[in-house]
GUMIKE-155623 format. One record per residue (C-alpha): residue number from 0; x, y, z. Coordinates in pm, 1 decimal, padded with zeros to 6 digits. Example, Ala and Ser with C-alpha at 12.3 -4.5 7.8 and 13.67 -1.06 7.14 Angstrom:
<pts>
+-------+----------+----------+----------+
| lokol |        u |        v |        w |
+-------+----------+----------+----------+
|     0 |  01230.0 | -00450.0 |  00780.0 |
|     1 |  01367.0 | -00106.0 |  00714.0 |
+-------+----------+----------+----------+
</pts>
This chain:
<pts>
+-------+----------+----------+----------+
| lokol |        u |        v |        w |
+-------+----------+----------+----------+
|     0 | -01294.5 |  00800.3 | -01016.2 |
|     1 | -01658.7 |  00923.5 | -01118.5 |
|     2 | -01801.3 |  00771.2 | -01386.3 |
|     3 | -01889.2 |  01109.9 | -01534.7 |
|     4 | -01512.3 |  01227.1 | -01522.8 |
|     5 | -01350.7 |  00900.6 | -01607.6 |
|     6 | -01219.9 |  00986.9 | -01932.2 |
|     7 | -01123.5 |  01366.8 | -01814.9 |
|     8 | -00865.5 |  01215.0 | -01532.3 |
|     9 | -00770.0 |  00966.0 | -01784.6 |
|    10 | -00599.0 |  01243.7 | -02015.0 |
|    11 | -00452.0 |  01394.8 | -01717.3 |
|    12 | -00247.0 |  01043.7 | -01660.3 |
|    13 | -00181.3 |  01033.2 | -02082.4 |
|    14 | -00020.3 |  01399.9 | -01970.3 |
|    15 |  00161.2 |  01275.5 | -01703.2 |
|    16 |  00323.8 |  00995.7 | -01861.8 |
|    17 |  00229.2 |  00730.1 | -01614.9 |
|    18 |  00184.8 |  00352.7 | -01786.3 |
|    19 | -00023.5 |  00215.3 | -01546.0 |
|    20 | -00352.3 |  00289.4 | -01297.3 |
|    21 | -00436.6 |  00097.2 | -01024.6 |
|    22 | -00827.9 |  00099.4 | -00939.4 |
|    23 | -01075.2 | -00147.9 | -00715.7 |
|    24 | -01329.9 | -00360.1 | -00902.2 |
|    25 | -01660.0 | -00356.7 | -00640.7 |
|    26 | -01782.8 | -00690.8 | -00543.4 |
|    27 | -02052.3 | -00570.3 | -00424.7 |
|    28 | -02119.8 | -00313.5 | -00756.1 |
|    29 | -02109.0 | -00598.2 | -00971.8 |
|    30 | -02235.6 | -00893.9 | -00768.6 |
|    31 | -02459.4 | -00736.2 | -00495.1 |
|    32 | -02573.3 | -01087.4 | -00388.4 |
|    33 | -02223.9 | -01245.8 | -00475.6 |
|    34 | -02301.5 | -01566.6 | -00686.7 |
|    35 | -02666.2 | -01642.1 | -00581.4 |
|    36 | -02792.8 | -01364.8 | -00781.4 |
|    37 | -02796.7 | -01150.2 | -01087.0 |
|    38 | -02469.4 | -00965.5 | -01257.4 |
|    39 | -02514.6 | -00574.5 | -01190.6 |
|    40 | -02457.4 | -00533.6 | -01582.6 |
|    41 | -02423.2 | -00160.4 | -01507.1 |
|    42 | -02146.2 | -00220.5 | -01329.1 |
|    43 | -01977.0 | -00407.0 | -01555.1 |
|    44 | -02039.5 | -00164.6 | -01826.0 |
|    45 | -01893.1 |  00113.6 | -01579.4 |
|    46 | -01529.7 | -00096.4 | -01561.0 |
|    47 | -01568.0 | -00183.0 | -01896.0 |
|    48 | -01534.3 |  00149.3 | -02000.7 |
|    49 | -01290.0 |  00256.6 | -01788.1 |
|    50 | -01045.4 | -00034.6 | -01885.4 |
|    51 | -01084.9 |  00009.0 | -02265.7 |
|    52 | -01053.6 |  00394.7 | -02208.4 |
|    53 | -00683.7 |  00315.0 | -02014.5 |
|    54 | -00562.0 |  00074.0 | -02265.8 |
|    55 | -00667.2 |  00307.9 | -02617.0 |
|    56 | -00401.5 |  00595.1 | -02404.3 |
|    57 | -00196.2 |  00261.3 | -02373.6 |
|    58 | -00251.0 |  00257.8 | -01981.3 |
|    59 | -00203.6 | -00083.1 | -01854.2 |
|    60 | -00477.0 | -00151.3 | -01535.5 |
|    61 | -00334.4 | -00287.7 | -01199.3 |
|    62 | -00661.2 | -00436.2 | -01044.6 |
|    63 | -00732.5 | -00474.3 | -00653.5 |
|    64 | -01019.2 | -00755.1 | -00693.3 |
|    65 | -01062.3 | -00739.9 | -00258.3 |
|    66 | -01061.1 | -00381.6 | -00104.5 |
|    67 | -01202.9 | -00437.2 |  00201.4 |
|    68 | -01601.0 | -00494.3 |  00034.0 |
|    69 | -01751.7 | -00807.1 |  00056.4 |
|    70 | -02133.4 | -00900.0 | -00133.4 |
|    71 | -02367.9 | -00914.4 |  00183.8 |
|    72 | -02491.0 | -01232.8 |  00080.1 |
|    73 | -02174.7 | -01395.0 |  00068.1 |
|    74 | -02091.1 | -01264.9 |  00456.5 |
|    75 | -02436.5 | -01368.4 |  00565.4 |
|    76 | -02376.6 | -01775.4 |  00420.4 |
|    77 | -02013.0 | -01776.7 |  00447.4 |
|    78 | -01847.4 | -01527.9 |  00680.9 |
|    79 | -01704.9 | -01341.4 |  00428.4 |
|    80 | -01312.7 | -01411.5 |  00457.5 |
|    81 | -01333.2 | -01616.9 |  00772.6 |
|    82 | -01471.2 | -01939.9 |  00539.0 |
|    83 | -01253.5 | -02138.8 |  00302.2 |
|    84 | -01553.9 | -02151.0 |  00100.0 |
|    85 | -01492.2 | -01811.4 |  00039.7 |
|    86 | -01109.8 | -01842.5 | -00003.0 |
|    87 | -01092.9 | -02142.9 | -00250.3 |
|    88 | -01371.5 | -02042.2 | -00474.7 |
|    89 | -01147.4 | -01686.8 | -00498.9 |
|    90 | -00845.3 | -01816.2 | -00535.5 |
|    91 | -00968.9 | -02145.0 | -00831.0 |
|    92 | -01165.9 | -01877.7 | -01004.8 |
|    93 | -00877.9 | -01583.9 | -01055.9 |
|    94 | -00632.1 | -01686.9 | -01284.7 |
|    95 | -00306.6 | -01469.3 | -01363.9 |
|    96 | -00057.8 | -01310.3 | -01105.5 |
|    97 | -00224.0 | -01222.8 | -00812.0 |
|    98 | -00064.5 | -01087.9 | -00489.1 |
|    99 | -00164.3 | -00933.6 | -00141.2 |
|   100 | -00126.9 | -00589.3 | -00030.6 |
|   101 | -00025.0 | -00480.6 |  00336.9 |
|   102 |  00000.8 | -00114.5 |  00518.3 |
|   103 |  00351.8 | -00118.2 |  00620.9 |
|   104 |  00545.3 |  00101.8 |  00884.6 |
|   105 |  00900.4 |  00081.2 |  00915.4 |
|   106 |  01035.0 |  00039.2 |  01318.5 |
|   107 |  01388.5 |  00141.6 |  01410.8 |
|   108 |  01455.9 |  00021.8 |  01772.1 |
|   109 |  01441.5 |  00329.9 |  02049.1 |
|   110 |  01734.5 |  00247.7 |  02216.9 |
|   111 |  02072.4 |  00017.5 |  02149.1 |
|   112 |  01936.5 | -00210.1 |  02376.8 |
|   113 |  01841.0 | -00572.9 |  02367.7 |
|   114 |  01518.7 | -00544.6 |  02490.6 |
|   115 |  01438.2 | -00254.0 |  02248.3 |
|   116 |  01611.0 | -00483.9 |  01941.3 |
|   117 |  01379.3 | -00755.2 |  02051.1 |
|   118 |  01096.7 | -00532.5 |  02033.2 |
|   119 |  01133.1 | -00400.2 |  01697.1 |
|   120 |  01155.8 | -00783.0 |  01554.9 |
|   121 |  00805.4 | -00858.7 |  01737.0 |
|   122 |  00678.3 | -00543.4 |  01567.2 |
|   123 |  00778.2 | -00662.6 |  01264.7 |
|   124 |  00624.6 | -00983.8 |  01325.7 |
|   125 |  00318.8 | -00852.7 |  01461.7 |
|   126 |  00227.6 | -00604.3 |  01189.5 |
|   127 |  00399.2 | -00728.4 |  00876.3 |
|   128 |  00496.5 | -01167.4 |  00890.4 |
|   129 |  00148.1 | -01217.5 |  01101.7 |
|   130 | -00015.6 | -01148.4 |  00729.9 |
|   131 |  00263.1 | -01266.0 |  00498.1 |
|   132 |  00425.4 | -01550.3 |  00716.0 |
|   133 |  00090.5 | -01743.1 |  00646.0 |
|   134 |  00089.7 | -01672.8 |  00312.9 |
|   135 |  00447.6 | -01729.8 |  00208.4 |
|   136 |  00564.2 | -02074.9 |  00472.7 |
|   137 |  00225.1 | -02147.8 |  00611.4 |
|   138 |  00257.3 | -02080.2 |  00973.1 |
|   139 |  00303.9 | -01771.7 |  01194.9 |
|   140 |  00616.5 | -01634.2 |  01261.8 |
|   141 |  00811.1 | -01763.1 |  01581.5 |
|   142 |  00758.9 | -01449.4 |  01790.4 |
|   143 |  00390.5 | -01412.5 |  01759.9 |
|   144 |  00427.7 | -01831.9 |  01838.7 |
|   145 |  00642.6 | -01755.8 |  02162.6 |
|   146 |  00338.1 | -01478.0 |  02296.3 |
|   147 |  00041.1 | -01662.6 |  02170.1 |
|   148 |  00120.2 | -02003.1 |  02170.8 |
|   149 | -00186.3 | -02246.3 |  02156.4 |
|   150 | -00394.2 | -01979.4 |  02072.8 |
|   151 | -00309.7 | -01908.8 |  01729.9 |
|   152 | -00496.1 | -02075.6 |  01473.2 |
|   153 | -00323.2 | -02459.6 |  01333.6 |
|   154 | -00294.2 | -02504.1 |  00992.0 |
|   155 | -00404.1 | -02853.1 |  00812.0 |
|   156 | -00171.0 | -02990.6 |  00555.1 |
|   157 | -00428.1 | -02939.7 |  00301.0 |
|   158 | -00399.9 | -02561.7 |  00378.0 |
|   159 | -00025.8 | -02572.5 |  00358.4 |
|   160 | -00037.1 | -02738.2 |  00027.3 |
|   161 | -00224.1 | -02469.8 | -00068.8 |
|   162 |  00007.6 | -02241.5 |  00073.6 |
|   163 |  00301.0 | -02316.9 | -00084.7 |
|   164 |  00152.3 | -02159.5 | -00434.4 |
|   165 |  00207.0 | -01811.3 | -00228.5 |
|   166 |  00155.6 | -01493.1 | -00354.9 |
|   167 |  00319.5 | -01339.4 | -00720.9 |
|   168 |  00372.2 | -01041.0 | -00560.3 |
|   169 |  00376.7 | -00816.9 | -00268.9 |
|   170 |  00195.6 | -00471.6 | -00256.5 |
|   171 |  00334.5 | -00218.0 |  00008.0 |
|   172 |  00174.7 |  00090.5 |  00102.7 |
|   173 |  00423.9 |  00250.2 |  00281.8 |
|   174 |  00343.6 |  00615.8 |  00446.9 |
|   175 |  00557.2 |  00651.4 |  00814.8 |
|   176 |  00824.3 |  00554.3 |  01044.6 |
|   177 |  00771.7 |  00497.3 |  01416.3 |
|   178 |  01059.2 |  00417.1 |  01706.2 |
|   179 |  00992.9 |  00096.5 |  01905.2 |
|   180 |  01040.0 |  00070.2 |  02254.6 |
|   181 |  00995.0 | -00265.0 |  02479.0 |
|   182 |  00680.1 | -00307.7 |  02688.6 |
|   183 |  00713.9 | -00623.2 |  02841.9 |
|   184 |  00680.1 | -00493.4 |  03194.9 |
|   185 |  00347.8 | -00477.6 |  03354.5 |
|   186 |  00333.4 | -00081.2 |  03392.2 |
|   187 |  00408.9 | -00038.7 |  03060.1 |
|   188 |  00116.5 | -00259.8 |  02921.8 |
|   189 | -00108.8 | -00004.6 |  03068.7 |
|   190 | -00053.4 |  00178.3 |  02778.6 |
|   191 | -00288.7 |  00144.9 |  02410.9 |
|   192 | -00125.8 | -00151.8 |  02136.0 |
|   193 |  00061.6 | -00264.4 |  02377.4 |
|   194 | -00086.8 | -00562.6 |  02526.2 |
|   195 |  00059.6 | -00929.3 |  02431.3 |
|   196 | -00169.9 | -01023.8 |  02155.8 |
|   197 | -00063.2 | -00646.8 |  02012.8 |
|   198 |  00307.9 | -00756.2 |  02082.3 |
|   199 |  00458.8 | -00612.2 |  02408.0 |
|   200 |  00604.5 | -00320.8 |  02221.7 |
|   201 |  00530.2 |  00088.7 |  02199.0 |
|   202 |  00537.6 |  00271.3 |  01924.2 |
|   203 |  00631.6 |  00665.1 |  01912.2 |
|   204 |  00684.9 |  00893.2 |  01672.1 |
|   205 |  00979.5 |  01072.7 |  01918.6 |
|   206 |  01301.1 |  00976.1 |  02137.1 |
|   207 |  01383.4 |  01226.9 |  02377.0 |
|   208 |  01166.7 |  01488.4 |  02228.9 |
|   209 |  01357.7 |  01461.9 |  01900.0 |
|   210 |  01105.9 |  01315.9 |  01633.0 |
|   211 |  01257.5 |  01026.6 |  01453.5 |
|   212 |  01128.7 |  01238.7 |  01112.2 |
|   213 |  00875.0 |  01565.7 |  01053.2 |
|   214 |  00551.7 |  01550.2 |  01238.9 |
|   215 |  00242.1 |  01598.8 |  01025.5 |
|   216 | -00075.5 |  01667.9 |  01232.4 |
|   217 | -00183.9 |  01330.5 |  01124.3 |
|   218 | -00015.6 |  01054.3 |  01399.1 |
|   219 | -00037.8 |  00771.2 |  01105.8 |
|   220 |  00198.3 |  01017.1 |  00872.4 |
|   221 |  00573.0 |  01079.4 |  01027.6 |
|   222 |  00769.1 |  01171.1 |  00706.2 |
|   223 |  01123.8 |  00922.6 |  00725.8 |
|   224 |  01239.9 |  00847.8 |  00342.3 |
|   225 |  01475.4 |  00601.5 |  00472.5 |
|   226 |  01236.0 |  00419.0 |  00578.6 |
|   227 |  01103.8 |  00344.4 |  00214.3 |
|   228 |  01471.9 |  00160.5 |  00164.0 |
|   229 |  01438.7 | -00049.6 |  00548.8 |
|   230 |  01090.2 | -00191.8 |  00459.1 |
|   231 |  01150.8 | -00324.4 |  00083.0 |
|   232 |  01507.6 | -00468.3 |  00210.0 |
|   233 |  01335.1 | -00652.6 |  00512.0 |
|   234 |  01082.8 | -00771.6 |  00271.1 |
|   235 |  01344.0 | -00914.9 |  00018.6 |
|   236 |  01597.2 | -01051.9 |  00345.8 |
|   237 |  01264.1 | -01243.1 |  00439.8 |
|   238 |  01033.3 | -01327.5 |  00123.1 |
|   239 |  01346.9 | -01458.8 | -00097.9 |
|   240 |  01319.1 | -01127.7 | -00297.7 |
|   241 |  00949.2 | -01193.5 | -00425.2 |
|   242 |  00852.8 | -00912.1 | -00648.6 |
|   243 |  00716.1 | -00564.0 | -00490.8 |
|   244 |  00504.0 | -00299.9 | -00599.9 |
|   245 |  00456.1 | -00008.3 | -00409.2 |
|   246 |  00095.3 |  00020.8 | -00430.5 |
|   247 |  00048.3 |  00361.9 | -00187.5 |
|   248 |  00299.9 |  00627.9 | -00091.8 |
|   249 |  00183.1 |  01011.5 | -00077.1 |
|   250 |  00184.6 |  01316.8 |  00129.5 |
|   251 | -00144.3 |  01469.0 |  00288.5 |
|   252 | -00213.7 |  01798.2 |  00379.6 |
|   253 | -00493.5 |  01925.7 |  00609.4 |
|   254 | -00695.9 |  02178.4 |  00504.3 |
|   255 | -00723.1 |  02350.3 |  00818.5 |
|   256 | -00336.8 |  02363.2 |  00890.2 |
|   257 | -00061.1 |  02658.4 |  00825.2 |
|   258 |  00084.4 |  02433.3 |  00593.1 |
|   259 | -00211.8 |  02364.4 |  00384.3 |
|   260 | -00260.5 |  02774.5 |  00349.0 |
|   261 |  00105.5 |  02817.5 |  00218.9 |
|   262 |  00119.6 |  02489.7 | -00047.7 |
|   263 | -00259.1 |  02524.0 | -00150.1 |
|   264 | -00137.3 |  02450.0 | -00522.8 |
|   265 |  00310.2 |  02477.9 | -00467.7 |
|   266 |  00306.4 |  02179.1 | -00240.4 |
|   267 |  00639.8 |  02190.1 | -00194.2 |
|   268 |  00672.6 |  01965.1 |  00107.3 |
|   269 |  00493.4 |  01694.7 | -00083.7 |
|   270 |  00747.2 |  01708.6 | -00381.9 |
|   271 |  01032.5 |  01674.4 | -00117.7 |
|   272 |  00813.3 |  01356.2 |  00045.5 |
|   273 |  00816.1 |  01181.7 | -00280.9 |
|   274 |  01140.7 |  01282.2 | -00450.0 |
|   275 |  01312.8 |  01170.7 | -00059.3 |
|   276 |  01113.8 |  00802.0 | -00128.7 |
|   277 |  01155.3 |  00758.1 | -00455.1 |
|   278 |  01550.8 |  00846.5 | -00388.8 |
|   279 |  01593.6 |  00560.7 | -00108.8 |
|   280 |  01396.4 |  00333.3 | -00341.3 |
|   281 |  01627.3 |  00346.3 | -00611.6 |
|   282 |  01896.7 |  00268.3 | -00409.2 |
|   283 |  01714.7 | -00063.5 | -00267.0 |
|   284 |  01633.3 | -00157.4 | -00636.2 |
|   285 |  02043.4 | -00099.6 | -00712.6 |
|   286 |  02113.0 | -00338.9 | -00441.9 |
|   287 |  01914.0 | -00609.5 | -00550.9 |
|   288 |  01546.3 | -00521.9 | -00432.8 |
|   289 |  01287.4 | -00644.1 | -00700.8 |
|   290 |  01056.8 | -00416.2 | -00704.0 |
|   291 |  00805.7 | -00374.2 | -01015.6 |
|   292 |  00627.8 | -00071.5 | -00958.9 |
|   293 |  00575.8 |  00242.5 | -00738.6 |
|   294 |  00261.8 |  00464.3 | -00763.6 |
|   295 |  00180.4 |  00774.7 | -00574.8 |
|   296 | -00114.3 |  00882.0 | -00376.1 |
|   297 | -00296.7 |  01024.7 | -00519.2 |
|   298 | -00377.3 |  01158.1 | -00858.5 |
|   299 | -00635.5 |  01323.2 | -00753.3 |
|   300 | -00801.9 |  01451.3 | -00402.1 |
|   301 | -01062.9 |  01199.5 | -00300.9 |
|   302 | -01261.8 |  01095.9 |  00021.5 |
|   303 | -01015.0 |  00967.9 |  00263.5 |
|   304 | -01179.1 |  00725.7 |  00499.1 |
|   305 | -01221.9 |  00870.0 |  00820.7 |
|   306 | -01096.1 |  01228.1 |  00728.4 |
|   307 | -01343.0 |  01290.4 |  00451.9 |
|   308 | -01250.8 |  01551.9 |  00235.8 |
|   309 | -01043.0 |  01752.6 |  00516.7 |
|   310 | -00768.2 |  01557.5 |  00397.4 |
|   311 | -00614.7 |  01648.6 |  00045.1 |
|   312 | -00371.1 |  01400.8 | -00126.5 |
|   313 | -00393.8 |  01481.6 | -00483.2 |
|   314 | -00124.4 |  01585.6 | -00746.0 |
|   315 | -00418.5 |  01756.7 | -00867.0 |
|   316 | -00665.0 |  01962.6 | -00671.8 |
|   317 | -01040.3 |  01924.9 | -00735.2 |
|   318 | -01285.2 |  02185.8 | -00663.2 |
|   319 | -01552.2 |  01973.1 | -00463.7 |
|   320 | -01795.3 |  02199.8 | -00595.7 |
|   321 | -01742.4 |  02208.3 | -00993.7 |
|   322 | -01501.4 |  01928.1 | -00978.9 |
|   323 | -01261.2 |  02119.0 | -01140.7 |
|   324 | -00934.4 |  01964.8 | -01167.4 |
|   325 | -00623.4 |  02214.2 | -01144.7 |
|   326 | -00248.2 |  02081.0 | -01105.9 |
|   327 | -00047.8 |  02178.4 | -00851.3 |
|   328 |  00333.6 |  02174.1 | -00844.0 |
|   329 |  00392.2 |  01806.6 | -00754.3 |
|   330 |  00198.6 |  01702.4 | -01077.5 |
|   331 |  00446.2 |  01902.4 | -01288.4 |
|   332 |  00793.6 |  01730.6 | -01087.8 |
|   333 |  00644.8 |  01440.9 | -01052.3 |
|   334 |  00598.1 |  01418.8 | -01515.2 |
|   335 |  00905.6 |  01559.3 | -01528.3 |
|   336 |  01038.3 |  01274.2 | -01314.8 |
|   337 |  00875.3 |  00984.4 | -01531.0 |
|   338 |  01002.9 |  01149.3 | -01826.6 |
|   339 |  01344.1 |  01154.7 | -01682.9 |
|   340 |  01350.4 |  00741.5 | -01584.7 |
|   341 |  01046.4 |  00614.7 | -01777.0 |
|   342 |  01101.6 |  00295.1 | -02030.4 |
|   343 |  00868.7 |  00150.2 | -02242.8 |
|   344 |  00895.5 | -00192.4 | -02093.9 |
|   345 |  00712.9 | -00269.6 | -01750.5 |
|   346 |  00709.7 | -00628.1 | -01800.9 |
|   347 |  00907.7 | -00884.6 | -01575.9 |
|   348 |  01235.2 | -01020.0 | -01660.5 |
|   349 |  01305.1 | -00684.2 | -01859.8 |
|   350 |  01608.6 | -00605.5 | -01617.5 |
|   351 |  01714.8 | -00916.5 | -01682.4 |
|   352 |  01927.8 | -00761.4 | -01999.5 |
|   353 |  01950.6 | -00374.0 | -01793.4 |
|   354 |  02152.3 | -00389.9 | -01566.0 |
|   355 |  02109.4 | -00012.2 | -01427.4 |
|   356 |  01773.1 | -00078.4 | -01244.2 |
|   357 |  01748.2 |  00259.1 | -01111.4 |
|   358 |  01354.1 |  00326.5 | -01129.9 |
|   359 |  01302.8 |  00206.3 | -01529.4 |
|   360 |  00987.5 |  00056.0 | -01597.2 |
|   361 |  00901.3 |  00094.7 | -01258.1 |
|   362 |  00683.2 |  00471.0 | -01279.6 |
|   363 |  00310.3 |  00379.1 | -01207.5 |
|   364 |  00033.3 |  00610.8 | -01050.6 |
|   365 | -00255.7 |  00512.7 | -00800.7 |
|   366 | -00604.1 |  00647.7 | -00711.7 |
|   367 | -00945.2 |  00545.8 | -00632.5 |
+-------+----------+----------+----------+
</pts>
């Protein structure tokens, strides 16, 4: 969000009814030399603003204090993440609920077989418990333990004490569905991500020649709503039901496709990507999924890592030129949506007296 259009994009969430934001606080913006040297104080005035700007429209912020930035200084003495010094004076100085957030795929097996069964749980393992395993029981889950043995890292019982604090929450951003096919057989490993420190499993997109959902042009973006459901439910089955935000889930078009040229502003195929995910997580949340929060990506079109600004995932569309905001159709279904479910109340333990959790107090947005 540019500082000189802060308080433009800030009416455009007041319009569409969403009661919270999710933004990145810069390390590096406000501590360039982390804590061996001066406070950036423009910085600080920047997020300053922006926070007291979200709370006077009574927008509640949802902050990501570690988005993949890291003060120079602090890499260069400590290794960035690699050090505990790093990791204990983060976690002593923070304070409040804090919680991690993971990309997240869901895997359906590729065949009935054992073998393919198998390799779905090590995919599982591999992508999602190798992250939150750690975190939650303080060791690595059994599979990645049966492939990798002695070379996984050991933790000390001074690191599993610490460990046993957890997380408060756990952030999903959730975009595709893949099959999963075994690869435990020397020809196969031939193949890319699927050696045994990757797992011993391929992924595809297709069975057969029959997609397991609609192909984007993007390999990372296979649109499977059911999936949304599979991935919170695992989650809950394995984490004791620890509360869940989705923290990314949004359709991108390219702006050289066919598609692009027919939903330039009625994106049609995005409204049916979130209305199909935000259907299969109500019903996880009716059977017993606690989940907090969902916010779309995006709110508006943005610089998407590699893709640049070939990639358009906005409700809104911005002219890159004027920076003109203009909504397009999903903006409009998705306000009508939040007026249709949104509560007042986002706070936890307020289903604790509703006992139709559908998606009440759970309508948040995201961008960056």
């Amino acid at each position: 969000m540019s500082s000189l259009t802060h308080q433009e994009d800030i009416d455009l969430m007041e319009d569409l009814g969403v009661n919270t934001y999710r933004f990145s606080i810069s390390w590096a913006r406000i501590l360039p030399k982390g804590r061996f040297g001066k406070v950036n104080v423009a910085g600080i005035n920047y997020y300053n603003r922006l926070i007291d700007a979200l709370l006077l429209k009574g927008i509640e912020p949802f902050v990501t204090l570690s988005h993949f930035d890291f003060p120079q200084e602090l890499e260069d003495r400590y290794g960035g993440w690699l050090s505990s010094q790093s990791q204990t004076k983060y976690q002593t100085k923070q304070g409040g609920k804090i919680g991690i957030v993971l990309h997240i795929n869901c895997f359906e097996p590729f065949s009935d077989s054992t073998a393919d069964q198998l390799a779905t749980i090590r995919a599982q393992a591999f992508t999602i418990s190798w992250i939150l395993d750690p975190v939650m029981f303080g060791k690595y889950p059994r599979e990645m333990e049966m492939i990798l043995g002695p070379i996984l890292p050991k933790f000390s019982r001074i690191e599993k004490e610490k460990l046993k604090r957890g997380v408060d929450f756990i952030g999903v951003n959730h975009y595709s569905s893949y099959y999963i096919q075994d690869c435990s057989s020397p020809e196969c490993q031939d193949q890319p991500g699927t050696s045994s420190t990757e797992g011993l499993y391929l992924q595809t997109a297709e069975r057969n020649g029959v997609p397991i959902g609609e192909l984007t042009p993007f390999e990372w973006l296979v649109v499977y709503p059911q999936g949304m459901k599979k991935t919170v439910t695992y989650l809950k089955d394995r984490y004791n039901n620890t509360p869940i935000y989705i923290t990314e889930n949004g359709y991108g078009y390219s702006c050289d496709s066919i598609a692009w040229e027919k939903e330039y502003r009625n994106d049609i195929t995005r409204i049916n990507y979130l209305a199909g995910h935000l259907e299969n997580l109500a019903a996880a949340i009716r059977e017993g999924v606690d989940v907090r929060g969902y916010f779309a990506w995006s709110l508006l079109d943005n610089f998407e890592w590699k893709y640049g600004q070939s990639v358009r995932f906005g409700l809104y569309h911005v002219d890159y030129d004027t920076l003109r905001r203009t909504p397009r159709s999903s903006a409009t279904w998705y306000k009508n949506f939040i007026a249709t479910h949104k509560t007042q109340s986002i706070m936890p333990g307020y289903d604790d007296d509703h006992n139709d959790k559908e998606l009440q107090s759970n309508i948040k947005l995201i961008t960056y």
